[in-house]
mmCIF file of the C-alpha atoms, coordinates in Angstrom:
data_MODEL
# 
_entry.id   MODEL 
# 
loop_
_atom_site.group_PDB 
_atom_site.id 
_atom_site.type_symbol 
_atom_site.label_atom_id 
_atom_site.label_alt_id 
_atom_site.label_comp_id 
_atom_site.label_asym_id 
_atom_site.label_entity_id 
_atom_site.label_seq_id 
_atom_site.pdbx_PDB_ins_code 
_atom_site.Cartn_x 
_atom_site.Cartn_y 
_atom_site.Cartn_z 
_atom_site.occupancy 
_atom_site.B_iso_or_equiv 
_atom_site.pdbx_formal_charge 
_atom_site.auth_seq_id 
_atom_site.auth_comp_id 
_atom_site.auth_asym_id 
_atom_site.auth_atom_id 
_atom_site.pdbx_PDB_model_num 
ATOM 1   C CA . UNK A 1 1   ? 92.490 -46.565 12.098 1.00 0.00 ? 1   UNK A CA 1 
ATOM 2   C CA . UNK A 1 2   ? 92.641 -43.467 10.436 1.00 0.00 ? 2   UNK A CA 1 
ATOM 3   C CA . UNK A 1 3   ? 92.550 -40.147 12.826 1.00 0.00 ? 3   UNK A CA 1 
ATOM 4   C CA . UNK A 1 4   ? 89.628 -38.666 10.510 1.00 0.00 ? 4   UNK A CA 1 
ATOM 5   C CA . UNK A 1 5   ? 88.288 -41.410 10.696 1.00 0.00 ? 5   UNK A CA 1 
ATOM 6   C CA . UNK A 1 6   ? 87.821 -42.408 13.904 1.00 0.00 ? 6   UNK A CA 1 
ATOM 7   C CA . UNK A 1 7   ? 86.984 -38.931 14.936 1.00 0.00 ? 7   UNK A CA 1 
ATOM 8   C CA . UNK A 1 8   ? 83.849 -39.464 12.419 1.00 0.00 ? 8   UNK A CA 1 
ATOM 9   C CA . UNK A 1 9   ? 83.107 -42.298 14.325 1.00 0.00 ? 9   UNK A CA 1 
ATOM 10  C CA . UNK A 1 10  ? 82.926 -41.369 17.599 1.00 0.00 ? 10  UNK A CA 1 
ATOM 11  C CA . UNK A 1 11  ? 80.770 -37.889 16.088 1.00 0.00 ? 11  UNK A CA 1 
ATOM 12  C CA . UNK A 1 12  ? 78.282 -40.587 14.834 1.00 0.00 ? 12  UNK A CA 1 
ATOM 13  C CA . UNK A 1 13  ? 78.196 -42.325 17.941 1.00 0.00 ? 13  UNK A CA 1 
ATOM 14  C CA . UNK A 1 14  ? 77.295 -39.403 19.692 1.00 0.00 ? 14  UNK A CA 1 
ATOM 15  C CA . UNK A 1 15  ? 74.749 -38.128 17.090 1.00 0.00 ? 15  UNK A CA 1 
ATOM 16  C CA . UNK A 1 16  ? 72.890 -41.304 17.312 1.00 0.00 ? 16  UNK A CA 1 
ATOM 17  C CA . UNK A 1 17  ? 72.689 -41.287 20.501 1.00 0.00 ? 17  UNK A CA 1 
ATOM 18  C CA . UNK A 1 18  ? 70.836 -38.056 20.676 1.00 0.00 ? 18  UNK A CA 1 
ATOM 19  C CA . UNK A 1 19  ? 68.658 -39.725 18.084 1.00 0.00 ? 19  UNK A CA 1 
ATOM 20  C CA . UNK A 1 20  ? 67.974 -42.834 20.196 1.00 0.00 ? 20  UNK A CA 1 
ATOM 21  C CA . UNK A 1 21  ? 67.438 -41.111 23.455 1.00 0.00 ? 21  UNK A CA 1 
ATOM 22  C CA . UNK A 1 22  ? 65.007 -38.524 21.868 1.00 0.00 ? 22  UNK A CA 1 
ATOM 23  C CA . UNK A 1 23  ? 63.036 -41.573 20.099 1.00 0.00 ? 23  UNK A CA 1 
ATOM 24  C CA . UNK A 1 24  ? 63.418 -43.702 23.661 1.00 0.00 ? 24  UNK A CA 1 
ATOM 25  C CA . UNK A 1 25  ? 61.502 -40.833 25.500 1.00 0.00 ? 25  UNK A CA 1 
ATOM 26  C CA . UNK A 1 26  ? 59.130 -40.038 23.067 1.00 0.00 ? 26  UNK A CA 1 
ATOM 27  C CA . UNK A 1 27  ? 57.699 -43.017 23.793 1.00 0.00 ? 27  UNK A CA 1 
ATOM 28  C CA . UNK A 1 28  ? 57.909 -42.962 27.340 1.00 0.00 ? 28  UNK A CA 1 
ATOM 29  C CA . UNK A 1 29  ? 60.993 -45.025 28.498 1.00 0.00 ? 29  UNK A CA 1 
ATOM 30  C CA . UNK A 1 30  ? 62.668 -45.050 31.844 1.00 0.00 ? 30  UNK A CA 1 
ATOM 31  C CA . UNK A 1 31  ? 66.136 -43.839 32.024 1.00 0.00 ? 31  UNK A CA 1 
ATOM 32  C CA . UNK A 1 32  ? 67.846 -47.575 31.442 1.00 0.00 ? 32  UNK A CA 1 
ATOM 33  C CA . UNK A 1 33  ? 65.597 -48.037 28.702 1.00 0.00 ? 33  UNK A CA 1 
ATOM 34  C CA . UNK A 1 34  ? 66.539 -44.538 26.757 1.00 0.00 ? 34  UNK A CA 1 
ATOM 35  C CA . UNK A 1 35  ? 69.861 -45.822 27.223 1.00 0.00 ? 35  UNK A CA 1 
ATOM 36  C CA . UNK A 1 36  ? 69.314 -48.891 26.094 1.00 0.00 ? 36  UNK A CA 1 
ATOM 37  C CA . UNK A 1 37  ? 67.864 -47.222 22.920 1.00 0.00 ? 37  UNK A CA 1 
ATOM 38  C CA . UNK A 1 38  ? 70.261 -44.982 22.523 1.00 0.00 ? 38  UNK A CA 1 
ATOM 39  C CA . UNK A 1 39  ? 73.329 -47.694 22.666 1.00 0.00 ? 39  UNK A CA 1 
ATOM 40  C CA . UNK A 1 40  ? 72.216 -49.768 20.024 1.00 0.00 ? 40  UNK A CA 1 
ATOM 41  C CA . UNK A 1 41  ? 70.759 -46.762 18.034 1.00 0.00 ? 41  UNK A CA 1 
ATOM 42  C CA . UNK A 1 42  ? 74.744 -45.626 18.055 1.00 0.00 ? 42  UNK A CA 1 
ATOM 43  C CA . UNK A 1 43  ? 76.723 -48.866 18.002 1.00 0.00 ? 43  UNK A CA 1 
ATOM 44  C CA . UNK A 1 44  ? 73.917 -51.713 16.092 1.00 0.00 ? 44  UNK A CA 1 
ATOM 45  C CA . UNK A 1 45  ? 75.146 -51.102 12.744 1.00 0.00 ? 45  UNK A CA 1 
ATOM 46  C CA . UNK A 1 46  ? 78.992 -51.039 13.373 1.00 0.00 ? 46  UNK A CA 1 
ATOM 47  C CA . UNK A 1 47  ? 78.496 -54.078 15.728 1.00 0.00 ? 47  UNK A CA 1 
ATOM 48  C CA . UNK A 1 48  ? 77.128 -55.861 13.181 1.00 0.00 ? 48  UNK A CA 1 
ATOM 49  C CA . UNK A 1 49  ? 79.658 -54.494 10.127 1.00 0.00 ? 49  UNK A CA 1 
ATOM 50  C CA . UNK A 1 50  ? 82.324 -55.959 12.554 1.00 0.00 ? 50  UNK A CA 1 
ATOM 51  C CA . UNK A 1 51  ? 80.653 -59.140 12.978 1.00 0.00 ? 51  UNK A CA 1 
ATOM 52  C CA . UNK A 1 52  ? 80.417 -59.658 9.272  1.00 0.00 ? 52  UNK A CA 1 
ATOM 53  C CA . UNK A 1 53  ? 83.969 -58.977 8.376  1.00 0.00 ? 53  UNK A CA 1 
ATOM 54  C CA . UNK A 1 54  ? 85.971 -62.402 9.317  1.00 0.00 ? 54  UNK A CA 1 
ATOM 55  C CA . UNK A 1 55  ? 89.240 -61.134 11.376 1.00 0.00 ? 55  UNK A CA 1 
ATOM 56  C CA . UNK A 1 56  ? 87.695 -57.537 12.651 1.00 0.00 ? 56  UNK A CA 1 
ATOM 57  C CA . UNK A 1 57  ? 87.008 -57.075 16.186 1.00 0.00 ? 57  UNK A CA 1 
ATOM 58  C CA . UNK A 1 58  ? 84.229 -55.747 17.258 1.00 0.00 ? 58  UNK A CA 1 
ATOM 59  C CA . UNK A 1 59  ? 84.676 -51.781 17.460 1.00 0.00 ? 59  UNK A CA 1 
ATOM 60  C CA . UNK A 1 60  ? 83.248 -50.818 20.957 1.00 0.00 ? 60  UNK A CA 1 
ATOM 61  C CA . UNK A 1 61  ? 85.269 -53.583 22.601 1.00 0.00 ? 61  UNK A CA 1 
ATOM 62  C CA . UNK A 1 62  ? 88.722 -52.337 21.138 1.00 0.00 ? 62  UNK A CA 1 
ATOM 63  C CA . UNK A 1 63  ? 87.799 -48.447 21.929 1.00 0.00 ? 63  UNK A CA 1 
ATOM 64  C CA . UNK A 1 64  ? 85.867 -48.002 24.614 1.00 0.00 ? 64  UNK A CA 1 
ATOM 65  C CA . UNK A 1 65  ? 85.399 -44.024 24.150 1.00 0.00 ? 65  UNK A CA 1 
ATOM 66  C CA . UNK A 1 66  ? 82.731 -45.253 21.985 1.00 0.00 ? 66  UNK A CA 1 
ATOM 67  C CA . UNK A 1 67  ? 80.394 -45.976 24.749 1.00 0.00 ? 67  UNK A CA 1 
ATOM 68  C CA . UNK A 1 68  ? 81.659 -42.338 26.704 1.00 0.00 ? 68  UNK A CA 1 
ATOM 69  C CA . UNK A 1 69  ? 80.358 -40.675 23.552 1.00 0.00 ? 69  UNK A CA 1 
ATOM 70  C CA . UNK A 1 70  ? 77.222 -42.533 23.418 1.00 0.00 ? 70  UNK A CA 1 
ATOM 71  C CA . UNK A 1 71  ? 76.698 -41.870 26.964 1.00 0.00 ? 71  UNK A CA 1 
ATOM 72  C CA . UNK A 1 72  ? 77.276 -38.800 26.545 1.00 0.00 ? 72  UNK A CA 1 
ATOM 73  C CA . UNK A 1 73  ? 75.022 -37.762 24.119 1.00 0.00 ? 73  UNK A CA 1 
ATOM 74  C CA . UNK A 1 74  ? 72.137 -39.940 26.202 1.00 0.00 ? 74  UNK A CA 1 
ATOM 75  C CA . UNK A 1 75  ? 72.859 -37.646 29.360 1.00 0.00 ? 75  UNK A CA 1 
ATOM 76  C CA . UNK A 1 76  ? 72.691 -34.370 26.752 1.00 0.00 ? 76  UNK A CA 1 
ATOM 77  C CA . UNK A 1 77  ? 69.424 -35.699 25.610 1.00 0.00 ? 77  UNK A CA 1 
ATOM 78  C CA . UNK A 1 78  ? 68.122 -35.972 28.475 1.00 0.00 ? 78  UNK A CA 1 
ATOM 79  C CA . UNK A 1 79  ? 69.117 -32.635 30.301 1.00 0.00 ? 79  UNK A CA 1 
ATOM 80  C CA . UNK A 1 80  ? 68.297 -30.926 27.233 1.00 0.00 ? 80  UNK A CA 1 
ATOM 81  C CA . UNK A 1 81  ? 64.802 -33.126 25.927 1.00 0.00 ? 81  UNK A CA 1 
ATOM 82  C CA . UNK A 1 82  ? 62.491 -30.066 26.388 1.00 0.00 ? 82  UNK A CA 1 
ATOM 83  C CA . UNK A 1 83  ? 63.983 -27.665 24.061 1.00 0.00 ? 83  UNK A CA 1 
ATOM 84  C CA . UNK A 1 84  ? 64.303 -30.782 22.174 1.00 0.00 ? 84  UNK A CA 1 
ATOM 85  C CA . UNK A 1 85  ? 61.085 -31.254 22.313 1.00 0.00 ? 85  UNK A CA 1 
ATOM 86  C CA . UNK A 1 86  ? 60.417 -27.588 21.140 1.00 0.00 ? 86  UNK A CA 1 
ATOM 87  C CA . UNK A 1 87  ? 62.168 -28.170 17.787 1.00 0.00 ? 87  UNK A CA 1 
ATOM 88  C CA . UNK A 1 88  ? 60.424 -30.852 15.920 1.00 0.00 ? 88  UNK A CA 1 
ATOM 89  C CA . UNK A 1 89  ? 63.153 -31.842 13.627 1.00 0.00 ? 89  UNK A CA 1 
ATOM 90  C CA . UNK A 1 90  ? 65.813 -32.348 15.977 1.00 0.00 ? 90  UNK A CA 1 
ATOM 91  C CA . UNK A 1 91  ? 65.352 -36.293 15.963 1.00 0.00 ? 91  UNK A CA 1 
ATOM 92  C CA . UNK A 1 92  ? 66.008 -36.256 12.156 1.00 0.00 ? 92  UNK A CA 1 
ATOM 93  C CA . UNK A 1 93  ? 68.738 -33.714 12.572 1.00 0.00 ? 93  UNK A CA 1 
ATOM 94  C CA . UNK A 1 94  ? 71.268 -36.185 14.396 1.00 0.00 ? 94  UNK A CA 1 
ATOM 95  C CA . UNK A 1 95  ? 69.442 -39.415 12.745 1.00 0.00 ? 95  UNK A CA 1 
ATOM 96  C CA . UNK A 1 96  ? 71.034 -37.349 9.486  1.00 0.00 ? 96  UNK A CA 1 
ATOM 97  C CA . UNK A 1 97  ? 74.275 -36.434 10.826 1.00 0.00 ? 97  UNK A CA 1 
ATOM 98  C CA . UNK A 1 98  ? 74.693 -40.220 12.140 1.00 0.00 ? 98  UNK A CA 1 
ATOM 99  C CA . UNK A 1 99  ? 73.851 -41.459 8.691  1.00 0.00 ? 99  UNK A CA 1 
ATOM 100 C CA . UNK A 1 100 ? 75.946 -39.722 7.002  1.00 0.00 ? 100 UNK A CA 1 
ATOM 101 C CA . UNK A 1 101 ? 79.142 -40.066 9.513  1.00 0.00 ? 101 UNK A CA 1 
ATOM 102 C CA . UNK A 1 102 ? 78.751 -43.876 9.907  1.00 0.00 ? 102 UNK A CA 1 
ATOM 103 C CA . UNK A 1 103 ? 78.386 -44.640 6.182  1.00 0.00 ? 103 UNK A CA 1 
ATOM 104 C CA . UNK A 1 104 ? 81.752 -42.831 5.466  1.00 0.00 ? 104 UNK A CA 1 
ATOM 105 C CA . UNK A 1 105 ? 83.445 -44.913 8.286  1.00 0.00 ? 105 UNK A CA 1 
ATOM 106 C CA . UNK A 1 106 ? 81.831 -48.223 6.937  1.00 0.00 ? 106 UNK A CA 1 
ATOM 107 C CA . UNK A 1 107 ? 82.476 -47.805 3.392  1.00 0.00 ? 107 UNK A CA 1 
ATOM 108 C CA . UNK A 1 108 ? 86.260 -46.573 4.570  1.00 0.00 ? 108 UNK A CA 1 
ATOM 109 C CA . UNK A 1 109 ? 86.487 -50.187 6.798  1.00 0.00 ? 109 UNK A CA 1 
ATOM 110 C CA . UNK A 1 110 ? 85.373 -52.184 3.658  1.00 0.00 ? 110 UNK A CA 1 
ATOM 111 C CA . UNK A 1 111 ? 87.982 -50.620 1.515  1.00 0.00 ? 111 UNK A CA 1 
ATOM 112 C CA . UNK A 1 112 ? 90.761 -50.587 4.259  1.00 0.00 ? 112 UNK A CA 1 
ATOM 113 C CA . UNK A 1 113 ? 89.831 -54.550 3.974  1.00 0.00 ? 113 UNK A CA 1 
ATOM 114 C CA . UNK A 1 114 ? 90.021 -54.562 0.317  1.00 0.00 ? 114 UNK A CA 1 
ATOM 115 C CA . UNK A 1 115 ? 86.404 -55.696 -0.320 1.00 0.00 ? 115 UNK A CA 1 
ATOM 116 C CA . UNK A 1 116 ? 84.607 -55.073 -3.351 1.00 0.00 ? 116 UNK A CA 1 
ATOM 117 C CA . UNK A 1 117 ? 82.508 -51.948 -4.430 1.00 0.00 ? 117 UNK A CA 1 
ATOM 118 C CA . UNK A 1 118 ? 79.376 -53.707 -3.795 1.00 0.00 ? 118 UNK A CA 1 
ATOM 119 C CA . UNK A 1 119 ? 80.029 -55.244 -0.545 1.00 0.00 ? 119 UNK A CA 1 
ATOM 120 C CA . UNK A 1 120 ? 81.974 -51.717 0.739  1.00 0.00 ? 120 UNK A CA 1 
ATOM 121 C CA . UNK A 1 121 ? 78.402 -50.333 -0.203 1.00 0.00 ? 121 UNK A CA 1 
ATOM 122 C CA . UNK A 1 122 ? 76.168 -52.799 1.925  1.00 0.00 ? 122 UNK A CA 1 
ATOM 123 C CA . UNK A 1 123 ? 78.893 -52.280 4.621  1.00 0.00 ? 123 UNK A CA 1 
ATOM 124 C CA . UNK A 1 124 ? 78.377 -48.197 4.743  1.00 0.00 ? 124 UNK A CA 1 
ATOM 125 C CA . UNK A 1 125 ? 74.626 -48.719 4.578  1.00 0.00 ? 125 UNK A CA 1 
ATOM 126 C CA . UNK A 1 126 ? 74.558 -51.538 7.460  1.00 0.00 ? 126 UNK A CA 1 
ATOM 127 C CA . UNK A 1 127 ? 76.552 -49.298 9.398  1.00 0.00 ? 127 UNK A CA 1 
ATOM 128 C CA . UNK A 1 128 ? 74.897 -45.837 9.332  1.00 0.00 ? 128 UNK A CA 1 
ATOM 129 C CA . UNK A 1 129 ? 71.147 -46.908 9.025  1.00 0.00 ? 129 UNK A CA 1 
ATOM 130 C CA . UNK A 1 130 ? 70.963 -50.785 11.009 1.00 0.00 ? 130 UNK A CA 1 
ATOM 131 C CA . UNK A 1 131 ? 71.370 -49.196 14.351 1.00 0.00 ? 131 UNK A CA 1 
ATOM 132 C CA . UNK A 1 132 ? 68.005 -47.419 13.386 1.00 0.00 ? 132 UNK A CA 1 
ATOM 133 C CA . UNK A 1 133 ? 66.648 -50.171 11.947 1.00 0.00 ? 133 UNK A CA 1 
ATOM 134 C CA . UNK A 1 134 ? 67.391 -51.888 15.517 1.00 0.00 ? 134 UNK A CA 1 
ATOM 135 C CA . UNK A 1 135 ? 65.857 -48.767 17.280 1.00 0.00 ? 135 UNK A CA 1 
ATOM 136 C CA . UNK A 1 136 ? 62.719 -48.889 15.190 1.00 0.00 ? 136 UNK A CA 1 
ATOM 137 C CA . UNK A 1 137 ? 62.119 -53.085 16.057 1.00 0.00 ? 137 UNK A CA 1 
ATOM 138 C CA . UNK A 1 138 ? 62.457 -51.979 19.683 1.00 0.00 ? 138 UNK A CA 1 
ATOM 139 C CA . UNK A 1 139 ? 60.192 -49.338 20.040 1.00 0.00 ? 139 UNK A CA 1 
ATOM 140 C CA . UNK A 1 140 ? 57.716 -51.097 18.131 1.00 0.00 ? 140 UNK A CA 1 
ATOM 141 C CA . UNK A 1 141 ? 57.769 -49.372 14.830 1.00 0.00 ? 141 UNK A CA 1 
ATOM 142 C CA . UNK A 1 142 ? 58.271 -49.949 11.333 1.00 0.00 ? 142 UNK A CA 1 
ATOM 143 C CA . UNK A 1 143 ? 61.643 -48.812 10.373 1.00 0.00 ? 143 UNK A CA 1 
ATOM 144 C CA . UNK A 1 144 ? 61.887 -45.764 8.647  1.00 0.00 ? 144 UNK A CA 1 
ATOM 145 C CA . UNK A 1 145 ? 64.476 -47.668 5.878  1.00 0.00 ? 145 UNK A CA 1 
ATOM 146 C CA . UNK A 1 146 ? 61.537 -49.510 4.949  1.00 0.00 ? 146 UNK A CA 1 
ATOM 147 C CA . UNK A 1 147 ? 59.014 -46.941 4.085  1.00 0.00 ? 147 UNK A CA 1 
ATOM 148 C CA . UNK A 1 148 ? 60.128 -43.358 3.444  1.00 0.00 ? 148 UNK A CA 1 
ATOM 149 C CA . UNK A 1 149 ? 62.616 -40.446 2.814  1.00 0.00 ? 149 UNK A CA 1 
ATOM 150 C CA . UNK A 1 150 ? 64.381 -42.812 0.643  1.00 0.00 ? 150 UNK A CA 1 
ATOM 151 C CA . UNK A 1 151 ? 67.077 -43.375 4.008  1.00 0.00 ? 151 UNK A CA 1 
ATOM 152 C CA . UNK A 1 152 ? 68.548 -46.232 2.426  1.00 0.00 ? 152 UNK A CA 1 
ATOM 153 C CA . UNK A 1 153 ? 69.261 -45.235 -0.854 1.00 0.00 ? 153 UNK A CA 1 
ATOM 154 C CA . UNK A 1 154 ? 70.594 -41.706 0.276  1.00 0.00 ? 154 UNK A CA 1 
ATOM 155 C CA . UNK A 1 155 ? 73.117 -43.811 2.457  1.00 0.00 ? 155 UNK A CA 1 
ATOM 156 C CA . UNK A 1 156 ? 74.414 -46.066 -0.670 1.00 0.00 ? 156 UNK A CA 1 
ATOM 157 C CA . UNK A 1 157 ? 74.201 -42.942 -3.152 1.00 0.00 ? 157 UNK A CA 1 
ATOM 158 C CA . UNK A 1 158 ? 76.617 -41.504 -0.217 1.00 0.00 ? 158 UNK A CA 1 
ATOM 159 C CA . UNK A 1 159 ? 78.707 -44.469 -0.276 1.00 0.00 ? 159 UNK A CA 1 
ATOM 160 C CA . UNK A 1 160 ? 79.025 -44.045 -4.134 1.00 0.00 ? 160 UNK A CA 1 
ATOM 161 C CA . UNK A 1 161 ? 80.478 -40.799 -3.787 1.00 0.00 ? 161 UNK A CA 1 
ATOM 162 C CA . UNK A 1 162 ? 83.134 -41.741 -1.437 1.00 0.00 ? 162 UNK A CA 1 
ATOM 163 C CA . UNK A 1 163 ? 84.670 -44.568 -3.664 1.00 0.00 ? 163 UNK A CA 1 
ATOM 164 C CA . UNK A 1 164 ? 84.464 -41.980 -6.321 1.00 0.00 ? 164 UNK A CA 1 
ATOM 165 C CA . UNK A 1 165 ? 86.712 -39.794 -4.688 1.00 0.00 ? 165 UNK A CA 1 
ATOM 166 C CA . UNK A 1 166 ? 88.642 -42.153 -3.277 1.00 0.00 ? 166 UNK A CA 1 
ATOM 167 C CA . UNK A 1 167 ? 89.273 -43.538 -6.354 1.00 0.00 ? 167 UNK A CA 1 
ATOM 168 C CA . UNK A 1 168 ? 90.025 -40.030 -8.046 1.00 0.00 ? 168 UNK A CA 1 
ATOM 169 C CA . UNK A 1 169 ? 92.920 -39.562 -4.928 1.00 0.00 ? 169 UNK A CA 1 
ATOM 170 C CA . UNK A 1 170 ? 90.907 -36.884 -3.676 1.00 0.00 ? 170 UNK A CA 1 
ATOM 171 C CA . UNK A 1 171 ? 92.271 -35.271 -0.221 1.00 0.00 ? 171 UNK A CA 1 
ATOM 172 C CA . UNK A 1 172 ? 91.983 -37.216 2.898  1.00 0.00 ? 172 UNK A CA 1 
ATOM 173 C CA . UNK A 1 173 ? 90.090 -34.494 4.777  1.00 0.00 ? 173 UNK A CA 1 
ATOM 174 C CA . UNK A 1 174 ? 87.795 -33.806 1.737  1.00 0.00 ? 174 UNK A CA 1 
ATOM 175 C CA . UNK A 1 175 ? 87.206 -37.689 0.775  1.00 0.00 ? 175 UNK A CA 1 
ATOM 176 C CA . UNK A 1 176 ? 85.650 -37.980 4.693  1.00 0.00 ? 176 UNK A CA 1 
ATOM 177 C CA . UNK A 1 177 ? 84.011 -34.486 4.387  1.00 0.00 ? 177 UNK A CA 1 
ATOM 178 C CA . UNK A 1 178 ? 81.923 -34.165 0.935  1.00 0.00 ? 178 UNK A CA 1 
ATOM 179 C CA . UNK A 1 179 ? 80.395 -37.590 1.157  1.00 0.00 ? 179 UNK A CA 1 
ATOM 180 C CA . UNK A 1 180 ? 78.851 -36.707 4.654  1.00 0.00 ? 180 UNK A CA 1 
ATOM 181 C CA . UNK A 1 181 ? 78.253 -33.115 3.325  1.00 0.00 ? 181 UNK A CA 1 
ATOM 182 C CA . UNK A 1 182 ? 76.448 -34.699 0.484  1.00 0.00 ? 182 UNK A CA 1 
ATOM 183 C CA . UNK A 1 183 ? 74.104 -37.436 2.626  1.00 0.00 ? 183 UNK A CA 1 
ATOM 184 C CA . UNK A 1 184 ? 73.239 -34.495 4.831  1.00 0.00 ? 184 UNK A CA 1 
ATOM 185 C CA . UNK A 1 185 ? 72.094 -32.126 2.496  1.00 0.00 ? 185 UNK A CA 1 
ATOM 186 C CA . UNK A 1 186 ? 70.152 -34.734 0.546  1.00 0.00 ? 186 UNK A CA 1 
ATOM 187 C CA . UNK A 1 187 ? 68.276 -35.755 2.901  1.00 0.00 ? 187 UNK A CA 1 
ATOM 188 C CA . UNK A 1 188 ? 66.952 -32.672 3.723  1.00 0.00 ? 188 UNK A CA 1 
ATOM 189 C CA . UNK A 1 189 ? 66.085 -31.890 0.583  1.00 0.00 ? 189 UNK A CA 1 
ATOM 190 C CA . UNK A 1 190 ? 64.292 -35.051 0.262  1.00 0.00 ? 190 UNK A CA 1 
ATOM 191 C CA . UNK A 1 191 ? 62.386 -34.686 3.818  1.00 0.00 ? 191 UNK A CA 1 
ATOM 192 C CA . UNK A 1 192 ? 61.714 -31.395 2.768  1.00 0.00 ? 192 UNK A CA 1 
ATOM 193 C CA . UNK A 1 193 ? 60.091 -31.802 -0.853 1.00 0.00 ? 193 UNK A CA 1 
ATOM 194 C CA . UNK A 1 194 ? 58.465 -35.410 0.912  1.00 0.00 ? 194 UNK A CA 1 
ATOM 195 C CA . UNK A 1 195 ? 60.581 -37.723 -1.796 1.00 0.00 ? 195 UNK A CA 1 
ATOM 196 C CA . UNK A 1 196 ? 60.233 -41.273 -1.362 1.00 0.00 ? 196 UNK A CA 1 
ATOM 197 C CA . UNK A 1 197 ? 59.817 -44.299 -3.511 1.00 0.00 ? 197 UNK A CA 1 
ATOM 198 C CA . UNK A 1 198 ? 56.356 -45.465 -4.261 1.00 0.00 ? 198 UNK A CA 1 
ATOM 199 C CA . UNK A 1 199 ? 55.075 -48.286 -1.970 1.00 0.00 ? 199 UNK A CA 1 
ATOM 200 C CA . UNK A 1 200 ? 53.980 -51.229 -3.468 1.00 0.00 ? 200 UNK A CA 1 
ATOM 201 C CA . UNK A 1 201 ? 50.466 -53.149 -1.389 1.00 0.00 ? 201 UNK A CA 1 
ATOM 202 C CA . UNK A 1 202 ? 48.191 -55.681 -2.227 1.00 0.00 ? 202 UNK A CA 1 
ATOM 203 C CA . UNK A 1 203 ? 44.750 -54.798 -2.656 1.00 0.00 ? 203 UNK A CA 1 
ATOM 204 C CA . UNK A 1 204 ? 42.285 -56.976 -0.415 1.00 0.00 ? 204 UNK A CA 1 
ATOM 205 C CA . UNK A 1 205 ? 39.898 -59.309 -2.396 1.00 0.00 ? 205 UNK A CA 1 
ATOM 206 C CA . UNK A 1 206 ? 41.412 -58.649 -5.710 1.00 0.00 ? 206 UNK A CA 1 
ATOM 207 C CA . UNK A 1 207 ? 41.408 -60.967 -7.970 1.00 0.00 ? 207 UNK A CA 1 
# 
């Protein structure tokens, strides 16, 4: 795997990490439960990006430091959860930063594996936002990909950008750099203006 690369990875880890822990204790958890939280918060969408690409092993099992950056970043939660708790946005500041750094690396594993545009772009989505998705189910709450802040869609628009570039034979260090750059920044512009797509409902006792 590429250096850059796997450096991204292991920064993702560790941001979602943060991002699970700080969800896990929000609602209350003991310790082995914001752990818990925090584990598949980091590693559920790679896990199951591996799982879906016949011949790849599963990416925590082959590099354990993986699991030292998640823990990591559950202990630094933790220690740290009251001035967490003072800055309201700090949650969605590492949810972002995981987004964007685990898209990049799943888009990058699709190409390395010579899939298709489309599928490289279901792969970089699956792997920054399913280990949220996972987080959400267990703490009994309806994903956030489902319902706001367009999450998804700034993920794949991300992914877009990084085949364009890749394609173009942009620089290494700025083909792994602008698309994160780009997922960051969007969705804080989005969070900030309150962007999201219109839900759609069914009205009770229409006819």
């Amino acid at each position: 795997m590429d250096v850059i690369l796997e450096y991204i990875g292991l920064l993702g880890s560790f941001a979602l990490a943060i991002s699970g822990s700080l969800n896990a204790m929000d609602k209350k958890f003991d310790p082995f439960g914001v752990f818990i939280i925090a584990f598949v918060t980091a590693v559920g969408g790679g896990t199951l990006r591996d799982v879906l690409i016949e011949g790849r092993e599963v990416f925590w099992f082959s590099n354990p430091a993986y699991l030292y950056y998640t823990l990591a970043g559950t202990i630094l939660a933790i220690i740290f959860r009251k001035q967490a708790n003072k800055a309201k946005k700090t949650l969605m500041v590492f949810d972002t930063l995981g987004l964007g750094l685990f898209t990049v690396t799943g888009v990058q594993i699709g190409l390395s594996f010579e899939l298709g545009i489309v599928n490289c772009l279901i792969l970089g989505t699956i792997t920054g936002a399913f280990g949220g998705v996972i987080r959400d189910i267990l703490v009994n709450e309806v994903p956030v990909i489902f319902h706001k802040e367009v999450y998804a869609t700034v993920s794949i628009a991300g992914g877009a950008l990084y085949i364009l570039l890749f394609k173009l034979g942009v620089d290494n260090l700025y083909l792994q750099i602008l698309p994160i750059l780009f997922i960051v920044a969007a969705r804080f512009v989005i969070v900030y203006f309150k962007i999201s797509l219109p839900t759609i409902y069914r009205k009770e006792g229409g006819s």
